[in-house]
Every structure is written in C-alpha cells, then in structure tokens.
PyMOL commands that place a pseudoatom at each C-alpha (Angstrom):
pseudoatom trace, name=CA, resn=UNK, resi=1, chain=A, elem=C, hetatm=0, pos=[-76.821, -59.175, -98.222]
pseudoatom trace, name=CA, resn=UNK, resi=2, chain=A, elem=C, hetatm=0, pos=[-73.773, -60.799, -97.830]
pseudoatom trace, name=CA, resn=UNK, resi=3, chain=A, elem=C, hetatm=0, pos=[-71.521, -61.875, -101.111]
pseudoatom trace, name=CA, resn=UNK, resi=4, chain=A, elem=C, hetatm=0, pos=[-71.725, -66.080, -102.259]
pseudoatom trace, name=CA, resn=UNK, resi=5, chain=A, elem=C, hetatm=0, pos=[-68.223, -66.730, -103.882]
pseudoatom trace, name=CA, resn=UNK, resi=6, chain=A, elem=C, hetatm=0, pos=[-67.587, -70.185, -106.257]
pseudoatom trace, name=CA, resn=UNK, resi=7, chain=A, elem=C, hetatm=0, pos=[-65.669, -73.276, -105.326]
pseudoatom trace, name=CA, resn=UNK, resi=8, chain=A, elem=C, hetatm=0, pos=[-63.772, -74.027, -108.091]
pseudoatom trace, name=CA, resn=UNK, resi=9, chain=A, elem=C, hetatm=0, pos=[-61.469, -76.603, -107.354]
pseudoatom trace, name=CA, resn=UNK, resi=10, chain=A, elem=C, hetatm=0, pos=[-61.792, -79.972, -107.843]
pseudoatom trace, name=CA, resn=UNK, resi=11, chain=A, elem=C, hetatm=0, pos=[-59.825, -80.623, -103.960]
pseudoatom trace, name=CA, resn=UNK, resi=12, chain=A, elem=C, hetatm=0, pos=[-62.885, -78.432, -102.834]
pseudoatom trace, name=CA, resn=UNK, resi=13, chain=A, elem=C, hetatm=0, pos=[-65.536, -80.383, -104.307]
pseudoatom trace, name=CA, resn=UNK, resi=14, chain=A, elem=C, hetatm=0, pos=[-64.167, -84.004, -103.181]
pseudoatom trace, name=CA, resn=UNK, resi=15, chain=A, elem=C, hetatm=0, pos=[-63.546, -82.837, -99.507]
pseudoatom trace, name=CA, resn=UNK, resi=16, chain=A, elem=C, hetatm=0, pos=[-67.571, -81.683, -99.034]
pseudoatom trace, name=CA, resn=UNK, resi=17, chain=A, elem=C, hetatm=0, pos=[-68.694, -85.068, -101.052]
pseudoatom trace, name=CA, resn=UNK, resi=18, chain=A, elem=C, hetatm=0, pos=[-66.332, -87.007, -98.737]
pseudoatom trace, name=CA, resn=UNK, resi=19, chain=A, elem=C, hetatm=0, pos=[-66.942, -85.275, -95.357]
pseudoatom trace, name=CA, resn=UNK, resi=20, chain=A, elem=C, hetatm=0, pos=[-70.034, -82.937, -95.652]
pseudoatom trace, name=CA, resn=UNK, resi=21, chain=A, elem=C, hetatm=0, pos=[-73.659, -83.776, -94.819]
pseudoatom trace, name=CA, resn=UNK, resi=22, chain=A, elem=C, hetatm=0, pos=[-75.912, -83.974, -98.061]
pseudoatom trace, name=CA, resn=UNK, resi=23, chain=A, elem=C, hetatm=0, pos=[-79.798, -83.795, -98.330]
pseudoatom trace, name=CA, resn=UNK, resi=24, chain=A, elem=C, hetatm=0, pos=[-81.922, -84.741, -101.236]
pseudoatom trace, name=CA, resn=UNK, resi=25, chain=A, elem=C, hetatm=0, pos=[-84.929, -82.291, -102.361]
pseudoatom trace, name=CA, resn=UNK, resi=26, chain=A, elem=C, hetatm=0, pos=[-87.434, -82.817, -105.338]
pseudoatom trace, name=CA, resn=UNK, resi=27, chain=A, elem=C, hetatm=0, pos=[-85.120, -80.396, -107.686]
pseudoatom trace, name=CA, resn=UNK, resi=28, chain=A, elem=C, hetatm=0, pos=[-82.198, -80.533, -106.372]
pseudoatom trace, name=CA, resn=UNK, resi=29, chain=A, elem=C, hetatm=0, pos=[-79.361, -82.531, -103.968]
pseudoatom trace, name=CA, resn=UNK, resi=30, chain=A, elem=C, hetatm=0, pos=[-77.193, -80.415, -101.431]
pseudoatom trace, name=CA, resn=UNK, resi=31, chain=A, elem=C, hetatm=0, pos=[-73.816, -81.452, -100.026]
pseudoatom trace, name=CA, resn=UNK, resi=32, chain=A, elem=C, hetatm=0, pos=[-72.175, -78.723, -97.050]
pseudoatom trace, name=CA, resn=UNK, resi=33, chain=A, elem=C, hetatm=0, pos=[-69.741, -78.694, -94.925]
pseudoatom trace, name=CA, resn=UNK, resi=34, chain=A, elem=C, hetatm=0, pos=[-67.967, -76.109, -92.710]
pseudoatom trace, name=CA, resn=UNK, resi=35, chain=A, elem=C, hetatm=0, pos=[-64.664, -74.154, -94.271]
pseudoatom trace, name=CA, resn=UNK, resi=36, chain=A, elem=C, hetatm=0, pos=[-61.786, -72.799, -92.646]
pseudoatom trace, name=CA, resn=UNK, resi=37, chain=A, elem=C, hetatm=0, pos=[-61.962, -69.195, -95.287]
pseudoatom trace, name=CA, resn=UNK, resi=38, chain=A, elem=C, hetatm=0, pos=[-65.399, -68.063, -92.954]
pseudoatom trace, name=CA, resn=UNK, resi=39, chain=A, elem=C, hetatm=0, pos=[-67.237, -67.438, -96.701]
pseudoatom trace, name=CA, resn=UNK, resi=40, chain=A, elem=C, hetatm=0, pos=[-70.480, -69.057, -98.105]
pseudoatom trace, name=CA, resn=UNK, resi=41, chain=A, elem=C, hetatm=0, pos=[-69.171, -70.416, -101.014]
pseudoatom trace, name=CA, resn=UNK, resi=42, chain=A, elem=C, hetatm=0, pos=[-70.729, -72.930, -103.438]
pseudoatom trace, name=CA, resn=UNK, resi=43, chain=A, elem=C, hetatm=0, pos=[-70.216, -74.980, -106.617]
pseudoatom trace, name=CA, resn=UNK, resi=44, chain=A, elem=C, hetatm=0, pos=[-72.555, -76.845, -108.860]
pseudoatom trace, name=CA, resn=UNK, resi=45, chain=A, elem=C, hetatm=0, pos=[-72.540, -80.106, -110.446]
pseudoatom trace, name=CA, resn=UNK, resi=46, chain=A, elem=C, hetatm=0, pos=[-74.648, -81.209, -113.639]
pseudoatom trace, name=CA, resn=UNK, resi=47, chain=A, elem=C, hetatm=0, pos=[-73.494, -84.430, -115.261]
pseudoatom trace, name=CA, resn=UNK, resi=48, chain=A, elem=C, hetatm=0, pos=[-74.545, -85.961, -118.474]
pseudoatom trace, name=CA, resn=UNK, resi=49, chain=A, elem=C, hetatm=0, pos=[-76.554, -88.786, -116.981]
pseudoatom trace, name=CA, resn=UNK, resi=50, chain=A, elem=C, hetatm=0, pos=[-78.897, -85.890, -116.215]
pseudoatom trace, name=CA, resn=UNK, resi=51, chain=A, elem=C, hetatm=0, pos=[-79.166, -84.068, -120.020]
pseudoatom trace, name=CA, resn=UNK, resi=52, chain=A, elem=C, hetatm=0, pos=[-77.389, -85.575, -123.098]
pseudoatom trace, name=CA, resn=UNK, resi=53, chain=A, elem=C, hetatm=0, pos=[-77.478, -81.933, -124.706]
pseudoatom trace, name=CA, resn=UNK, resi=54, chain=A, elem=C, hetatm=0, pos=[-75.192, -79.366, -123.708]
pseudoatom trace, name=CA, resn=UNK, resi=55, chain=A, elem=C, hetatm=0, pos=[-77.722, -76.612, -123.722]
pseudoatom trace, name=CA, resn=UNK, resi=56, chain=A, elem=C, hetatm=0, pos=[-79.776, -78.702, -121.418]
pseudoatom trace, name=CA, resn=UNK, resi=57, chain=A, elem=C, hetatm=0, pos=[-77.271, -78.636, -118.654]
pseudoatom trace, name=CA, resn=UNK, resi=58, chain=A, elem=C, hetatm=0, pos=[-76.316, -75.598, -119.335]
pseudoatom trace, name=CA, resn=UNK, resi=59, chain=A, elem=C, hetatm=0, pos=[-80.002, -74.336, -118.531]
pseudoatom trace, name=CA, resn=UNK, resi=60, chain=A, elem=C, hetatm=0, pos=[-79.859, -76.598, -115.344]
pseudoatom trace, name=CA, resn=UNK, resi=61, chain=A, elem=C, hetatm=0, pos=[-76.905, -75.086, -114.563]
pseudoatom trace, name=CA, resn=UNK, resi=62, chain=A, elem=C, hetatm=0, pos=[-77.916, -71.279, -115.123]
pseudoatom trace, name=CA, resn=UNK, resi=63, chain=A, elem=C, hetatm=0, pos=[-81.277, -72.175, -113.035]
pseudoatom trace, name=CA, resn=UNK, resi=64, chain=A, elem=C, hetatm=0, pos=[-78.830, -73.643, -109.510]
pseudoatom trace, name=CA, resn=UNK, resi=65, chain=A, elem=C, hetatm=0, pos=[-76.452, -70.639, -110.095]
pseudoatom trace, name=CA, resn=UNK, resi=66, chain=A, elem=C, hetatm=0, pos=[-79.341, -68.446, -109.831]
pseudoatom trace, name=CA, resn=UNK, resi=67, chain=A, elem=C, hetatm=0, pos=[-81.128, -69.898, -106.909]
pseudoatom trace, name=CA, resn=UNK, resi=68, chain=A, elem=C, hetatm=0, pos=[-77.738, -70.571, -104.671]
pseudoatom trace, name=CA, resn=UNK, resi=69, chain=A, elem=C, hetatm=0, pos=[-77.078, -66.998, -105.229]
pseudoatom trace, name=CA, resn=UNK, resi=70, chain=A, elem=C, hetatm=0, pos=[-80.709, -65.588, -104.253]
pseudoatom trace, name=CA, resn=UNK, resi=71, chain=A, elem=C, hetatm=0, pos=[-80.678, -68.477, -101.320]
pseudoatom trace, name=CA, resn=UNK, resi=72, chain=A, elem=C, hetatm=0, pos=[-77.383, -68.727, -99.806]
pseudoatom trace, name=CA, resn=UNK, resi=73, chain=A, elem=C, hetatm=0, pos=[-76.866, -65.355, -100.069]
pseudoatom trace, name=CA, resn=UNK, resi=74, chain=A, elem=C, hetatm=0, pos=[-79.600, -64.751, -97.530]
pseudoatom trace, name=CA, resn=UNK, resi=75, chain=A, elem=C, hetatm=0, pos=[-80.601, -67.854, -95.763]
pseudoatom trace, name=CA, resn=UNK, resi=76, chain=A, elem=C, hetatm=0, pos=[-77.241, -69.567, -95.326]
pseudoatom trace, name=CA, resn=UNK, resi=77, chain=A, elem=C, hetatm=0, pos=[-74.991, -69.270, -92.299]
pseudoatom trace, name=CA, resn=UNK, resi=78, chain=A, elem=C, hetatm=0, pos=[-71.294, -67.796, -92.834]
pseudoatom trace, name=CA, resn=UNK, resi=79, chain=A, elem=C, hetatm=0, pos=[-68.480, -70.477, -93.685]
pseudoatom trace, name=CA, resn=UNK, resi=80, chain=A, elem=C, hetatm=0, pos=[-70.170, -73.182, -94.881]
pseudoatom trace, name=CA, resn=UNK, resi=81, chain=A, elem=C, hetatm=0, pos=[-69.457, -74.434, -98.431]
pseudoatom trace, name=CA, resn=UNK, resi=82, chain=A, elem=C, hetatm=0, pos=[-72.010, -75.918, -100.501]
pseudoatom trace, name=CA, resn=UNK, resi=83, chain=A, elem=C, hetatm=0, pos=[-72.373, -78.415, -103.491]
pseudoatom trace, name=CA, resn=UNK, resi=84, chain=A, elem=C, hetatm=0, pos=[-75.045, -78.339, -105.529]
pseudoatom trace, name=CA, resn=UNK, resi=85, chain=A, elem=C, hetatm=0, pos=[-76.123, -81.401, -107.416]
pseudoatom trace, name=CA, resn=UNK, resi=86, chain=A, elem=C, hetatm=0, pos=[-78.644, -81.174, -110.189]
pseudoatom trace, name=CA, resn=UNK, resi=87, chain=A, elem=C, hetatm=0, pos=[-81.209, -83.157, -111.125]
pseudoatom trace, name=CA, resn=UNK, resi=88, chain=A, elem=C, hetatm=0, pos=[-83.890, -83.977, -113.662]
pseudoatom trace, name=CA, resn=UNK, resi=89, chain=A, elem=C, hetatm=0, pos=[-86.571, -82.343, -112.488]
pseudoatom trace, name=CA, resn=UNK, resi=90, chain=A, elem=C, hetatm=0, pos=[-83.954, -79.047, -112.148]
pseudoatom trace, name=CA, resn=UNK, resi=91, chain=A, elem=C, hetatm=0, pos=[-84.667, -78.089, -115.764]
pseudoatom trace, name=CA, resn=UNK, resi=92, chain=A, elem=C, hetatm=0, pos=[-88.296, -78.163, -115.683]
pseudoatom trace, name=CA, resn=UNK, resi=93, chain=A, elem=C, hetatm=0, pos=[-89.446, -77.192, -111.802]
pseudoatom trace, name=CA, resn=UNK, resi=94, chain=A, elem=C, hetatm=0, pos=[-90.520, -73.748, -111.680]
pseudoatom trace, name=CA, resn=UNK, resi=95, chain=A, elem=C, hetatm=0, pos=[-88.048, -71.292, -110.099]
pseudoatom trace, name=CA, resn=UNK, resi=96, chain=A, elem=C, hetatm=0, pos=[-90.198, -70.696, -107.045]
pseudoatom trace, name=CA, resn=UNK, resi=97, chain=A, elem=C, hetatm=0, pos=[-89.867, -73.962, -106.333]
pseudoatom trace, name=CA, resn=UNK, resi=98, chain=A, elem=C, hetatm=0, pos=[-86.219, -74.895, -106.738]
pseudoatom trace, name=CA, resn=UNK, resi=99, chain=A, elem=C, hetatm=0, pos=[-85.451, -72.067, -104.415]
pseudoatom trace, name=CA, resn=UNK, resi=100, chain=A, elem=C, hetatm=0, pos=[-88.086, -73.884, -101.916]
pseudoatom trace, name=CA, resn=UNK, resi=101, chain=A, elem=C, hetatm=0, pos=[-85.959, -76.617, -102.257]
pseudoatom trace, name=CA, resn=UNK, resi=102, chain=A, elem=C, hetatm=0, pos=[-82.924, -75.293, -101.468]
pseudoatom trace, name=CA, resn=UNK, resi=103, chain=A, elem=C, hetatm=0, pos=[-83.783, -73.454, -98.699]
pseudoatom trace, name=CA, resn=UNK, resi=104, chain=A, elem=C, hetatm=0, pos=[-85.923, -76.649, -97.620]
pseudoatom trace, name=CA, resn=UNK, resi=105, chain=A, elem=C, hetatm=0, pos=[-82.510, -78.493, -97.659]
pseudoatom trace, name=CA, resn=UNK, resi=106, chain=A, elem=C, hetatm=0, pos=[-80.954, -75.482, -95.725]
pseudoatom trace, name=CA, resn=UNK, resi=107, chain=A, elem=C, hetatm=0, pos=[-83.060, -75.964, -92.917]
pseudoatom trace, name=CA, resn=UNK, resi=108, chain=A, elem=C, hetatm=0, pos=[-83.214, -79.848, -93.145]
pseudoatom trace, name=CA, resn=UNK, resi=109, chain=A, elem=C, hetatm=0, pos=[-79.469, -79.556, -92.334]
pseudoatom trace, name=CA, resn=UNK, resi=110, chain=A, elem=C, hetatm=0, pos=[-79.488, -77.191, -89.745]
pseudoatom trace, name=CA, resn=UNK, resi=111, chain=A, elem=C, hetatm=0, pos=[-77.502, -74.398, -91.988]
pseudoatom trace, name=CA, resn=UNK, resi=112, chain=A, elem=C, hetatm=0, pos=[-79.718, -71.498, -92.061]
pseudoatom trace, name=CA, resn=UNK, resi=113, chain=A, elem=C, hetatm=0, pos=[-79.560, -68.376, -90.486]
pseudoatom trace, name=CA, resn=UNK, resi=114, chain=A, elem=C, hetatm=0, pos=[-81.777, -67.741, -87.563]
pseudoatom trace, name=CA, resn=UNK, resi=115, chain=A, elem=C, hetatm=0, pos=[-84.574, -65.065, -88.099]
pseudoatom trace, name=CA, resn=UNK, resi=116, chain=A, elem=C, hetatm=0, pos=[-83.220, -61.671, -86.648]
pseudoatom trace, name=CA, resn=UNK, resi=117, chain=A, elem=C, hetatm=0, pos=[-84.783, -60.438, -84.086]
for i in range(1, 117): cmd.bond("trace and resi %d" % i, "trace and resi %d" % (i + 1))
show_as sticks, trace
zoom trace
C-alpha cells in the first residue's frame, strides 16, 4: 500500500480546477490531474453552501479524508493529484458507498491502477 500525501496549497488546488479532468458521482465530485512530484496526493474541499454548521462539514470532511485515503491509496495510479469536492449527499451516504463513488470516478477517468496480474 502505497502512502496518499495532502495538497495543501492553494496554487495546487487552482492548477487541478483549471487544468485537470473532473467527474461528478452521487456523493462526491473529483478533479485530477497529473503532477510533476510522481506522488498520489489529494486535497478536499467542503464549502458552506453545502452545511451552514461547522460540525457538519467537518463530518463531510472526516468522511472524504477517510475514503481518499482507503481509495487512492490502492486504486489510484502514481502522480496524479486529486481534488475532492463534497457534496450534500457526502454527509449522509453510507461509507460503502462514497468509496463506490470514488473509485467509480477513478475509473470513469481512466486513473486507476490496472488489476495485477
């Protein structure tokens, strides 16, 4: 299992909205494109138009932290970073799901690993 590191910049996040591909799933809206550092690496977004309440986003944010890191870590190919966008449904689809989703998206955008042989 390889290691999923953050994007924390805000340079980062405006280059993959500007000039990555982005695919839109039932819990959750993925934006990717390839990096020069040859890491996975991803960062999430939750705004207030999605939750009004701090804890609610909070919760969203907790539940995409925990299923790019189960995902991505596994499923995604090497250098590629990754935005996650949350959205209402992210607080109250069950877990199972919302990693569907993301790996759904994976595939949808040609990003995930082939099956080893």
């Amino acid at each position: 299992m390889k290691s999923v590191t953050h994007l924390l910049k805000r340079a980062d996040f405006l280059r993959v909205h500007k000039q990555g591909k982005k695919w839109v799933a039932k819990g959750v809206i993925i934006q990717a494109l390839p990096n020069e550092a040859g890491k996975t690496r991803f960062g999430l977004t939750v705004s207030k138009k999605l939750d009004k309440s701090a804890v609610g986003r909070n919760r969203m944010r907790r539940r995409l932290r925990a299923a790019a890191s189960d995902i991505l870590s596994v499923h995604a190919r090497p250098g590629i970073d990754f935005v996650l966008i949350g959205r209402p449904e992210s607080a109250t689809r069950p877990y199972a799901a919302l990693c569907e989703d993301v790996r759904w998206c994976l595939e949808k955008m040609e990003l995930i690993n082939p099956p080893a042989a």
